[in-house]
C-alpha positions in Angstrom: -0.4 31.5 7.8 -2.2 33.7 5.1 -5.9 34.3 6.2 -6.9 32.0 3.2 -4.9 29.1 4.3 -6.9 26.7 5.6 -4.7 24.0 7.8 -5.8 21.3 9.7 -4.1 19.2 12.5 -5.2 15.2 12.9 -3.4 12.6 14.8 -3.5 9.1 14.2 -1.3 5.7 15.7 0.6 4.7 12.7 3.8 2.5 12.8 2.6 1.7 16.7 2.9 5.5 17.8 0.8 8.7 17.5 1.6 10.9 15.2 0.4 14.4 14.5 0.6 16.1 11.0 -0.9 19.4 10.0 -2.3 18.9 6.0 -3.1 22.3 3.9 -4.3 22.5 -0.1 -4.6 20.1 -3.0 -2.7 18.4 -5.7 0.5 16.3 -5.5 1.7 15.5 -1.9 4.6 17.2 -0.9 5.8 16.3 2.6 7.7 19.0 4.6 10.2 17.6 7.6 11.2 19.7 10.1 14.7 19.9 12.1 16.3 20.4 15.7 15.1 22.3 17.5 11.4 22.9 15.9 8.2 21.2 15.1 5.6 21.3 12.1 5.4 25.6 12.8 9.0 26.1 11.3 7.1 25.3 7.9 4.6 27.8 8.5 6.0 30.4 5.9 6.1 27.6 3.2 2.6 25.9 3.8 0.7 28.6 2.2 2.9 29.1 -0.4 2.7 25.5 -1.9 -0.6 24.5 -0.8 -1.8 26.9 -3.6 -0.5 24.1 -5.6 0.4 20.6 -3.6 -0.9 18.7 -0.9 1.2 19.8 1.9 1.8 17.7 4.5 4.0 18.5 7.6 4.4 15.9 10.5 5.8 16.8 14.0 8.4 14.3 14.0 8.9 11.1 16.6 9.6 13.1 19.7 8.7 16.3 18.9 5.6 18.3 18.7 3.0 16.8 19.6 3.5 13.3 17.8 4.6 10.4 20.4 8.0 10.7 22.7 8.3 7.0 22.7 11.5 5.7 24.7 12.8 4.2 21.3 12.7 3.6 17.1 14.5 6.9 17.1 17.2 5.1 14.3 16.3 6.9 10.8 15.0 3.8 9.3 12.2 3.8 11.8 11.5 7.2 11.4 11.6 7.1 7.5 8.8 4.2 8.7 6.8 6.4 10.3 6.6 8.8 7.3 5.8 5.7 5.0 3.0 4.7 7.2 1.8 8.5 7.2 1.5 8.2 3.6 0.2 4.7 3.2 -2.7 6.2 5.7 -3.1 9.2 3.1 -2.9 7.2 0.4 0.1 8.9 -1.0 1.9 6.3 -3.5 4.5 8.8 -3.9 5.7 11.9 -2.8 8.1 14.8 -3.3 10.2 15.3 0.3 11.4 18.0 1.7 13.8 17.9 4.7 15.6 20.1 6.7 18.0 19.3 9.3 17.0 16.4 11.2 14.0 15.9 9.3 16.8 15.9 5.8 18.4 12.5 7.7 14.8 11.4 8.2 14.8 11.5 4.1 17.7 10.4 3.1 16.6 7.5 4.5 13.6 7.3 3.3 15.1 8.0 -0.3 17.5 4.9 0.0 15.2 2.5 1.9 12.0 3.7 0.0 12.9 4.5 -3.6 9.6 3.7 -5.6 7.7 5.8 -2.8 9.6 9.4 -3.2 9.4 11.6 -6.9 12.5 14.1 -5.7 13.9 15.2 -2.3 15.0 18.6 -1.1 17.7 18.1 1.9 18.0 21.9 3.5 21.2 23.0 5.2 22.0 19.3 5.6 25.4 17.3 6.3 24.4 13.6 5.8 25.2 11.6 9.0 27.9 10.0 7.9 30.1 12.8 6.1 29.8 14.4 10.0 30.9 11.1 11.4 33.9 10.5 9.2 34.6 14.5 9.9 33.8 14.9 13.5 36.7 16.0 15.7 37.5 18.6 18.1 37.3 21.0 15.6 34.6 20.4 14.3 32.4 20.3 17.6 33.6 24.0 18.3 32.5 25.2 14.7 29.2 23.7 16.2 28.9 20.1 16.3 28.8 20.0 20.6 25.8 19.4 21.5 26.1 16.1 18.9 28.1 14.4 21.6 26.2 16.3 24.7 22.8 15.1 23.8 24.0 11.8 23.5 25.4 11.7 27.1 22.7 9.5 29.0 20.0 11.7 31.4 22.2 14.2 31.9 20.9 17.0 28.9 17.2 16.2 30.1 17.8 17.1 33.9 20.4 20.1 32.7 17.7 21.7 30.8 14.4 21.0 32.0 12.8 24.4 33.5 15.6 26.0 31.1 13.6 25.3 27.5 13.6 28.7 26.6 17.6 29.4 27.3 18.4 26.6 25.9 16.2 26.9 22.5 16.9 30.6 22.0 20.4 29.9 22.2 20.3 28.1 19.0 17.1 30.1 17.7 19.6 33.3 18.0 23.2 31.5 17.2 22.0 30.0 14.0 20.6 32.8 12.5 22.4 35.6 10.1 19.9 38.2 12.1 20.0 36.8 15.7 16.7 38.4 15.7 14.9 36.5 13.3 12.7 34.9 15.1 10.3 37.2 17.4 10.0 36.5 21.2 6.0 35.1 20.4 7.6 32.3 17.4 10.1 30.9 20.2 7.3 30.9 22.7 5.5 28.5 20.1 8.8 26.2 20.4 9.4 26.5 23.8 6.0 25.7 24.9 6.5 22.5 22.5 9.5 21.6 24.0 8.2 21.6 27.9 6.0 18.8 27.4 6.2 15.6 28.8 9.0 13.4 26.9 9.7 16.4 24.7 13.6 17.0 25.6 14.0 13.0 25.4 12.2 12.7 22.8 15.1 15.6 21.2 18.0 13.7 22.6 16.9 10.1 21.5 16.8 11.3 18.0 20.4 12.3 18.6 21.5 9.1 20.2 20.6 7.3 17.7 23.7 8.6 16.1 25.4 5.3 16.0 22.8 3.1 14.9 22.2 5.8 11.8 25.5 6.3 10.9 25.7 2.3 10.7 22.8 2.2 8.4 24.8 4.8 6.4 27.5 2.7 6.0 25.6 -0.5 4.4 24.6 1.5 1.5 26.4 4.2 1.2 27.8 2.9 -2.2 24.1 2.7 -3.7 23.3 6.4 -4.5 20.1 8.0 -4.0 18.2 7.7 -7.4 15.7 10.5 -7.3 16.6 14.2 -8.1 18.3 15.7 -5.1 18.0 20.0 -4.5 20.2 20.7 -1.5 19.5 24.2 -0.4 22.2 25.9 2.6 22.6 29.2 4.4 25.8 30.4 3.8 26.4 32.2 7.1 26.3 29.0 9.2 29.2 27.8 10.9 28.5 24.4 10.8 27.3 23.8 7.1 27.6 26.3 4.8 31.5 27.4 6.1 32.5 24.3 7.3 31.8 21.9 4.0 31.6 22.3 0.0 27.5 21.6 0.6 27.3 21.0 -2.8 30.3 18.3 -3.5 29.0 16.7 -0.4 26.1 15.7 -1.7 26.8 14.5 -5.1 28.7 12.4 -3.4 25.3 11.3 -2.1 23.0 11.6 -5.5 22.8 10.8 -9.0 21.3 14.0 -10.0 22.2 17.3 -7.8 21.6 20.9 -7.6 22.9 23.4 -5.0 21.5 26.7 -3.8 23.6 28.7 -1.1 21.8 31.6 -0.3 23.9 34.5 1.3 22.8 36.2 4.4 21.4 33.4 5.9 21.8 30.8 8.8 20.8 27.3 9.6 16.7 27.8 10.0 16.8 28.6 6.0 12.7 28.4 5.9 12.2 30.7 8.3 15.0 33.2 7.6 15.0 34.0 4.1 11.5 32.4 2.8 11.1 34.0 -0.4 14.4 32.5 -1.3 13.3 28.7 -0.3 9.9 29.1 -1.5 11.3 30.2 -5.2 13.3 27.4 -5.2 10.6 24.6 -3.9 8.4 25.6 -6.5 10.9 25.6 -9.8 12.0 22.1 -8.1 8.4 21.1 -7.8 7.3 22.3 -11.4 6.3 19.3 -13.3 5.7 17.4 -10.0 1.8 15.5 -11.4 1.6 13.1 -8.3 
């Protein structure tokens, strides 16, 4: 955070759990999403950037961070839920959403289940849950997808990597980067220390074994586009989006109205690796976003 960014953190039980949010500048609310395996912090290059102009709002998601681990409502509808009741407590009408990774599935539900509540959405380095389940093979889980099918495996990930946070974060920190040394040793201590809390690794593999109750949701409206501007933005070095699917055909097969960024020299964790990129392209999306 710049020294003149002034964020604050507030908690609140909203759709029957207790969610945390961090909330920075003024104007139009623009609601940042985060992704496996981060919090609210993998915004923090972004936040100052567009708080200059929006309202920025980042949640940690149900799970992770510091919002509630509950044992269930993991399914995307009930997360999109969460986010509407965030906003109904804000008093947000409507809002432009950005998503990245998980917090990208998190949206696109919220874009098909809440469409008179969301302006435009940005879905970052994103396959939409059910493009990976008609795709999924063995293939696929060695270009990257493994750990969709390990996490889902019942107590087993939890006992396997509790007391091992930081091996088992770094490995992706480090694997799904362009520079495996993007992130310094003091930004995965942020993560790590999030993810050895109480619930926290459940609360990571709930979201993931949700999978079939998501992908079913997918499925009963995946004929009815998503009606607000769509700006899907990929790293192009990452095996398991950028060189493993056209990004960009994906998602107009998901959209009325799409645009595509790729942006070269860069992995999954687009925000954090290559921020004046993202940022550039948040704010020409953004322009003309009044609230």
């Amino acid at each position: 955070m710049t020294a003149t960014t002034e964020i604050t953190h507030h908690t609140k039980v909203l759709n029957g759990i207790n969610q945390h949010w961090v909330s920075a500048g003024q104007g139009p609310p623009v609601y940042l999403l985060h992704g496996f395996p981060e919090t609210w912090y993998g915004w923090r290059k972004q936040i100052p950037v567009l708080a200059e102009k929006y309202t920025v709002i980042a949640p940690d998601l149900r799970g992770y961070g510091d919002t509630e681990k509950p044992a269930a409502g993991y399914d995307k509808r009930t997360m999109a839920q969460d986010v509407l009741a965030l906003m109904d407590h804000l008093g947000h009408e409507r809002i432009a959403l950005v998503g990245h990774d998980r917090g990208a599935r998190v949206g696109t539900r919220f874009a098909k289940d809440h469409r008179d509540r969301i302006d435009r959405f940005v879905a970052m380095d994103n396959i939409p849950t059910r493009v990976i389940a008609d795709t999924y093979d063995v293939a696929m889980a060695r270009q990257g997808y493994w750990f969709f099918t390990f996490l889902q495996v019942p107590d087993l990930p939890e006992a396997l990597i509790a007391g091992n946070e930081e091996t088992w974060l770094t490995h992706f920190y480090r694997g799904w980067s362009y520079d495996p040394e993007m992130l310094t040793p003091e930004e995965i201590d942020v993560y790590v220390r999030a993810y050895r809390q109480p619930g926290a690794v459940r609360g990571s593999c709930m979201d993931y074994r949700a999978a079939p109750v998501d992908v079913a949701q997918d499925r009963e409206d995946e004929d009815q586009p998503i009606d607000c501007p769509v700006l899907t933005i990929w790293g192009e070095d990452f095996s398991a989006v950028g060189q493993a699917y056209d990004v960009l055909d994906v998602w107009k097969g998901m959209a009325r109205e799409v645009r595509g960024v790729g942006i070269p020299q860069c992995g999954h964790l687009c925000q954090e690796e290559k921020p004046e990129v993202v940022n550039a392209e948040l704010l020409a999306f953004l322009d003309g976003w009044n609230g």
